[in-house]
C-alpha positions, 0 to 999 in steps of 0.5 A, a space after each residue: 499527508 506524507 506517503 511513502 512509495 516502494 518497488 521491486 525491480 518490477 516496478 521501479 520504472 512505474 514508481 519512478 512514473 509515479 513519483 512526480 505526481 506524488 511530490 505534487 499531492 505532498 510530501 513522499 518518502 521513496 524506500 526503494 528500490 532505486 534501480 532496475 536492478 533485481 531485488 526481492 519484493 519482500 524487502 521493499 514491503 517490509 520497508 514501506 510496512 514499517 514505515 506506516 506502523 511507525 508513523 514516518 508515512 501516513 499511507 504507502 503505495 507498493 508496486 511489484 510485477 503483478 502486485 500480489 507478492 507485495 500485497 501476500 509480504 505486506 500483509 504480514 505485518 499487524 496493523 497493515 491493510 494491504 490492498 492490490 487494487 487495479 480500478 478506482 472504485 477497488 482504491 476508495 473503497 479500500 479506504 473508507 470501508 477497511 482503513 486500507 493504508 497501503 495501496 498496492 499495484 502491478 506495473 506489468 498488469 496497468 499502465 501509467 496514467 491509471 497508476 496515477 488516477 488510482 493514487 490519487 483516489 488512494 489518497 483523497 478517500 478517507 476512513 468513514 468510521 462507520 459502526 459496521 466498518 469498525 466493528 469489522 476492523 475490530 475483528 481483524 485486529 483480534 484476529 491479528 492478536 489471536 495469532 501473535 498470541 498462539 500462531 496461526 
């Protein structure tokens, strides 16, 4: 599976923590950003929102201060299934029950070795494509087409 991993300055320390375990899971993608210098979470989203919707990665992991900026800008994008997740049970079942496809995470708010344990969970769940799980995915995507068509 091929994952692309992005941050903000926030999360540059976290990302790079993460990097090593990532290139053990598989191939990765880093979008940035590629110092401690200030940048704004949204470009980094937007970045890693892309390169899911466009099949470059498979899934991406998302890091700012707290994680929520990153999750509220990633969230803008049809077709991406963001989720802030600070506990493993939160990173699986993000995955199986809504399809989640990029994990988001706040560096000042979990430290490294959880970072790494939620990741890992992240990547190892899978879609179950059970009715009631679809037929909800379903809703969101009409969701998202009602406001593409007419605006919110």
């Amino acid at each position: 599976m091929k994952v692309g991993i992005a941050a903000d300055h926030a999360g540059y320390s976290l990302k790079q923590e993460l990097i090593p375990s990532l290139r053990s899971l598989g191939a990765i993608e880093d979008l940035g950003t590629h110092s401690a210098e200030p940048v704004d979470y949204p470009d980094v989203a937007e970045a890693l929102a892309r390169a899911v919707l466009s099949g470059a990665v498979e899934r991406g992991v998302l890091i700012c201060g707290s994680g929520v900026g990153a999750s509220v800008a990633a969230n803008k994008f049809p077709g991406i299934r963001a989720g802030l997740c600070h506990d493993t049970y939160s990173a699986h079942q993000g995955v199986e029950h809504d399809d989640m496809n990029i994990l988001v995470l706040g560096a000042r708010v979990i430290g490294v070795e959880l970072a790494r344990e939620l990741v890992r969970v992240f990547l190892g769940a899978r879609f179950t494509h059970e009715e009631r799980h679809e037929r909800r995915l379903g809703k969101i995507r009409a969701l998202e087409e009602e406001v593409r068509r007419h605006g919110a």
